[in-house]
C-alpha positions as CSV (number, residue, x, y, z in Angstrom):
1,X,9.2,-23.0,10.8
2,X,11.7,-26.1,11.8
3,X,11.6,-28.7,8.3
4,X,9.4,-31.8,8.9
5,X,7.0,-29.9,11.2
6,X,3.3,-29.2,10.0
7,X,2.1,-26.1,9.7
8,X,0.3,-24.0,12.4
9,X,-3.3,-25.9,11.7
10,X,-1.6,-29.0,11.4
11,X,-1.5,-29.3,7.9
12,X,1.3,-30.5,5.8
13,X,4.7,-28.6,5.5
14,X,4.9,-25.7,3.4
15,X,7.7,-25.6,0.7
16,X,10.0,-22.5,0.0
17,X,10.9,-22.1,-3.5
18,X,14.1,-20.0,-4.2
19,X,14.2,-17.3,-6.7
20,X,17.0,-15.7,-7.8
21,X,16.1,-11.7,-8.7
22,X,16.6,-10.1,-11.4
23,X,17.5,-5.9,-11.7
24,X,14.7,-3.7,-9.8
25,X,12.5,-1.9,-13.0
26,X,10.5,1.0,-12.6
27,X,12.8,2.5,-9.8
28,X,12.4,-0.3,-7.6
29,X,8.7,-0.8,-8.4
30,X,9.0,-4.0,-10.1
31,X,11.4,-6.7,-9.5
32,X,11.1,-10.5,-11.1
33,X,13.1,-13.5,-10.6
34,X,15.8,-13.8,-13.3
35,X,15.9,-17.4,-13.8
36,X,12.2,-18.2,-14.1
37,X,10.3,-14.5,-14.3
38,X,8.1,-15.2,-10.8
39,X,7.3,-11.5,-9.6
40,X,9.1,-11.0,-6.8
41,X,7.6,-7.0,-6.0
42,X,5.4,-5.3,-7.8
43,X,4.3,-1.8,-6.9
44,X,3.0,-0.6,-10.7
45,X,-0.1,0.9,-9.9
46,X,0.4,1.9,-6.5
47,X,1.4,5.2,-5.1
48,X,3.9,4.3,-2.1
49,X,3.6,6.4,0.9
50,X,6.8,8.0,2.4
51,X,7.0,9.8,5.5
52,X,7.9,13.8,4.9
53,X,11.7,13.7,5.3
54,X,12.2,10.0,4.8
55,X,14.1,8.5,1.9
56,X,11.5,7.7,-0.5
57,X,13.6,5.0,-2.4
58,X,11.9,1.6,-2.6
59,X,13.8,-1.2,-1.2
60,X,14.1,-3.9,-3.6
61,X,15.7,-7.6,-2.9
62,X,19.7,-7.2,-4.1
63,X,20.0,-8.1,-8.1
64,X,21.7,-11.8,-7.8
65,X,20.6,-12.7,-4.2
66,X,18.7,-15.5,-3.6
67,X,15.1,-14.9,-2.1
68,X,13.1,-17.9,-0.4
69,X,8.8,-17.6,-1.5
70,X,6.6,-19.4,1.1
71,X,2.7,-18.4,0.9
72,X,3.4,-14.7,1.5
73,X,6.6,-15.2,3.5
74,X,9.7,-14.0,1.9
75,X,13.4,-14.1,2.7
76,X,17.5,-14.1,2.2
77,X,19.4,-16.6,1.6
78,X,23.0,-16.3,1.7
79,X,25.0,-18.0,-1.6
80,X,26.9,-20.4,0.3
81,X,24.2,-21.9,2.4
82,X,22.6,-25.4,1.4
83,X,19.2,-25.7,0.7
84,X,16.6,-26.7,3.4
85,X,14.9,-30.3,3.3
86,X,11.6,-28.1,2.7
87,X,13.4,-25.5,0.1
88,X,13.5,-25.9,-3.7
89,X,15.1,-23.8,-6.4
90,X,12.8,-22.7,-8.5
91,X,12.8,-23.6,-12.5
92,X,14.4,-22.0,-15.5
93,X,11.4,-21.1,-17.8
94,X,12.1,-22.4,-21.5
């Protein structure tokens, strides 16, 4: 989505908020932000399928790296870019 457009039913612009994450838990099954605790994955509870012969390892978002949060849209964000008009870091819980 280009900043300053509306969204696909014409509605306002949806904001990104950018987490930071924090170590995977739970072999990869649980992963939060590290500066403000926002789950970023959470597979407790679940049984993940794997393919027979396929890695089973869970991907998890790299401890440090900044992840963008729209709605149910997630992303990178590499450490030297600037932030968006329609991104916002997230904040520190006290």
């Amino acid at each position: 989505m280009v900043a300053g457009t509306p969204n696909q039913k014409g509605g306002p612009l949806m904001s990104a908020t950018i987490h930071i994450a924090g170590p995977a838990q739970l072999g990869g099954l649980y992963q939060t932000c590290e500066r403000c605790g926002f789950v970023l994955q959470d597979y407790t509870g679940s049984t993940p399928m794997v393919v027979e012969g396929e890695d089973p390892t869970i991907a998890s978002w790299p401890e440090g790296g900044r992840i963008g949060v729209i709605g149910n849209a997630t992303y990178t964000l590499p450490d030297d870019r600037p932030l968006d008009d329609d991104e916002t870091e997230c904040r520190p819980t006290s």
